[in-house]
N, C-alpha and C positions, 0 to 999 in steps of 0.2 A: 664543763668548767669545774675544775676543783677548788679543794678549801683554797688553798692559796691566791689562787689567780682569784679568786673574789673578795678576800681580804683585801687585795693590790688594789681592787676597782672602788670597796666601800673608804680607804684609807684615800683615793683619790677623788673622790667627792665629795669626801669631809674638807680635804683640804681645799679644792676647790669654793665651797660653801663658805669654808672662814672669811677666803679671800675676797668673794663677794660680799660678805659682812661689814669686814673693816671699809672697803669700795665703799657701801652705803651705809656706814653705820655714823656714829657721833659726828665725824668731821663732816659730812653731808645733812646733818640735822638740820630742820627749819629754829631759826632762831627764836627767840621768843619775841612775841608782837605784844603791843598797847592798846587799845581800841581808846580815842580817845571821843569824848561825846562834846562837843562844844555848842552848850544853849543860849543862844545870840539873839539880842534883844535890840530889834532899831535896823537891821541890816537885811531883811528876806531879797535874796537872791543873789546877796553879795557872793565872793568868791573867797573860801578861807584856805592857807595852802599854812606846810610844817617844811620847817627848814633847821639845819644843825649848821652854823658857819663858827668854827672857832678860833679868835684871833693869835696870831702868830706867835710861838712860843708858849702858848695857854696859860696867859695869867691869869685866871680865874679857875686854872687846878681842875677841869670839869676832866672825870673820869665817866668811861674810857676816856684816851685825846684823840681816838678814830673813832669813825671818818673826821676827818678835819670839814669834810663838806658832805650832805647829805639834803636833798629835798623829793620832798615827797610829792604826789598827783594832788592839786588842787581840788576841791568839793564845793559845791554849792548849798547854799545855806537854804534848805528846804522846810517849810512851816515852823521856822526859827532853830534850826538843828543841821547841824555840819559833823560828820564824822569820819574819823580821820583812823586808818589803821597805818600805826607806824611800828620799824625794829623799838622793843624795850631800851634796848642800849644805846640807842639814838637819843632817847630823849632828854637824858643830862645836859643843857645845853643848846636847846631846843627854843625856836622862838614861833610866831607863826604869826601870817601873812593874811590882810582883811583887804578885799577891792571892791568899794560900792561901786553901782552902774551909773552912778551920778558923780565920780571923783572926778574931780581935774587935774588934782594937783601931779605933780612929776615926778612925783615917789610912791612908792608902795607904801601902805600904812602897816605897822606892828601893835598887836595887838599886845596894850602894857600889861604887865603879869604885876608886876610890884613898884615901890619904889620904895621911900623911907618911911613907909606903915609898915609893921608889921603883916607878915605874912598873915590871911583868915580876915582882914581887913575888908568890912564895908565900904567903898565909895562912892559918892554921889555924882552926877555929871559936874556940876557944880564946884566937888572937891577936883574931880581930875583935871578940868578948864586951869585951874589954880595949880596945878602940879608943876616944877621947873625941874623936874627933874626924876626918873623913872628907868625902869629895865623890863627890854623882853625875852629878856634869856632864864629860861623855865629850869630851877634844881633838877627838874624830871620826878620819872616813877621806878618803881620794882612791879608794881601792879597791873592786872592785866587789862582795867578795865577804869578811867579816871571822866569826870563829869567837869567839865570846866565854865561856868558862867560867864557870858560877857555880852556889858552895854556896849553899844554903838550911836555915837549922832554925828553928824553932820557938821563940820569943826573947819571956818576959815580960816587958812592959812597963812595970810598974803596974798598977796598981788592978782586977789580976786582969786583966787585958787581954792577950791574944796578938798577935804580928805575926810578920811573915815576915823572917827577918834574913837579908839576902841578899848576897853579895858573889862580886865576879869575884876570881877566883885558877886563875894569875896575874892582879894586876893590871894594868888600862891606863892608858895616858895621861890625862890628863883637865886641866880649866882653871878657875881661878875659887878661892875662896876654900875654906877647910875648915869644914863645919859642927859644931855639936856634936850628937851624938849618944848614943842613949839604948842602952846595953850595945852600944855597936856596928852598932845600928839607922838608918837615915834613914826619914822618910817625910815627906808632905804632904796638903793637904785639897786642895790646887788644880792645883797642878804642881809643880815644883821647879827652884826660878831659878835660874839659874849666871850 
């Protein structure tokens, strides 16, 4: 082999190499994930699920506006601790999903993140019974790694029906409009828009 003809073979497996670079390089990157830690107080063995449904035209301006729909593998709430790994960029707009073993009701329950408190908010069950009005659509993180508290009791609904009334306290941040709520309650049959 001479100089040349091995210049031609090293100039061809550099290009090569590039080519497999760009193939696996940034645009194949793992995105960035959230670990998020949810310490659930009232609920051992309920079922906690993360979901992104965002309503139509995005009035509440949550950036990204994609996915418009996103849910994640539900977790079981083990010696009071559910964790949830979700994309980071998911989580602006982000609500999440409580099922006791003992619900009746015919909704899924949402787990309230805020309402007209301020975000870092104390609640008591007591205040949140009393609440007519609330949001579970979470501002989200940049961070890799968020602890999220939340009570749970036992909260009739009507017509003899149970649900899981669940809320972060303190509260977080969260975006989008206040729903009405039933004693303090959210839930939904499909997701829960923000």
């Amino acid at each position: 082999m001479n100089r040349s003809s091995a210049v031609r073979i090293l100039a061809t497996g550099s290009a090569v190499a590039a080519a497999l670079s760009l193939a696996t390089g940034p645009a194949h990157a793992a995105s960035p994930t959230t670990t998020i830690t949810l310490k659930v107080t009232g609920c051992e063995g309920c079922m906690v699920g993360a979901q992104r449904a965002i309503t139509g035209g995005n009035p509440s301006k949550i950036t990204p506006a994609t996915p418009t729909f996103w849910e994640g593998t539900p977790v079981k709430v083990k010696s009071g601790v559910a964790t949830l790994k979700v994309p980071t960029a998911n989580t602006s707009g982000m609500s999440f999903t409580i099922t006791a073993p003992w619900q009746t009701a015919n909704f899924v329950s949402n787990i309230v993140l805020g309402s007209a408190r301020p975000a870092g908010s104390t609640v008591t069950s007591s205040q949140q019974a009393a609440t007519t009005q609330a949001t579970a659509c979470w501002a989200g993180t940049a961070k890799t790694a968020v602890t999220i508290k939340v009570q749970v009791v036992k909260a009739s609904v009507g017509g003899g029906a149970t649900a899981a009334s669940a809320w972060a306290t303190p509260t977080v941040a969260t975006v989008g409009a206040l729903a009405d709520t039933t004693k303090g309650t959210l839930g939904n049959q499909e997701a829960y828009y923000c």
